[in-house]
N, C-alpha and C positions, 0 to 999 in steps of 0.2 A: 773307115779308119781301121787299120790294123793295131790291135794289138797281143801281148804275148805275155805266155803263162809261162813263168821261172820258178825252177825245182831246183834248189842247191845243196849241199850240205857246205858251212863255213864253220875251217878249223881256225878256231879267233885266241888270240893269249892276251892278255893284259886288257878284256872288255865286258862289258858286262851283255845280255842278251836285252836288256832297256838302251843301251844306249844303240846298238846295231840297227834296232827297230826305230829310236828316234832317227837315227841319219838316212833314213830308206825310206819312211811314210811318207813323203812330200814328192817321191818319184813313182807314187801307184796305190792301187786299188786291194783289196782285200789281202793283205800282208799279212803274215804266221811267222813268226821264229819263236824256234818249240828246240829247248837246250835237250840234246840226248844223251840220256843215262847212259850211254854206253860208252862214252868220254872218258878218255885218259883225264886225271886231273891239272897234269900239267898243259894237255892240249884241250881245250873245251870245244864242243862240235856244237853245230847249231844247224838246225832244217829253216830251211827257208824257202817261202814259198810268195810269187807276187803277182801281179797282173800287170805289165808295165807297157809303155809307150815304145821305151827305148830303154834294150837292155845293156846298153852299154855303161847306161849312168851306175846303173846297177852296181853292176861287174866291177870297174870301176871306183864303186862307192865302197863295198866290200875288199877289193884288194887291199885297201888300206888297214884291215883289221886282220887280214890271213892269208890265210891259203885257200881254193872253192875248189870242189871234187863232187862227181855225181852230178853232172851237169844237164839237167834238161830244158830243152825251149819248144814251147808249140807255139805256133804262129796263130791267128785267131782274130776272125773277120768279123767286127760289131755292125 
């Protein structure tokens, strides 16, 4: 089975970093979103990191809360 390690940063407005994590824990494996101090207040940024099947649900599941930037994917043979 393949699967893939996702690195993001998501610039999210109007969400909180619980609910970002609720809507993405059901599509993967060891999930991180870690809110960075280094955030505009207006724009809040978020690190996001997953082990996913299919990173499209991902991508996807995120675009609905922002914008995603700093994008990395490694592919990864179990």
């Amino acid at each position: 089975m393949i699967r893939y390690y996702l690195e993001f940063i998501l610039s999210a407005k109007n969400t909180s970093q619980e609910v970002i994590k609720n809507s993405l824990v059901e599509f993967g494996r060891d999930l991180k979103v870690v809110f960075l101090e280094t955030a505009q207040a207006d724009s809040p940024e978020y690190k996001i990191n997953i082990n996913a099947e299919d990173p499209t649900i991902i991508f996807d599941t995120c675009s609905q809360f922002g914008r995603m930037k700093a994008i990395k994917i490694e592919e990864r043979k179990e």
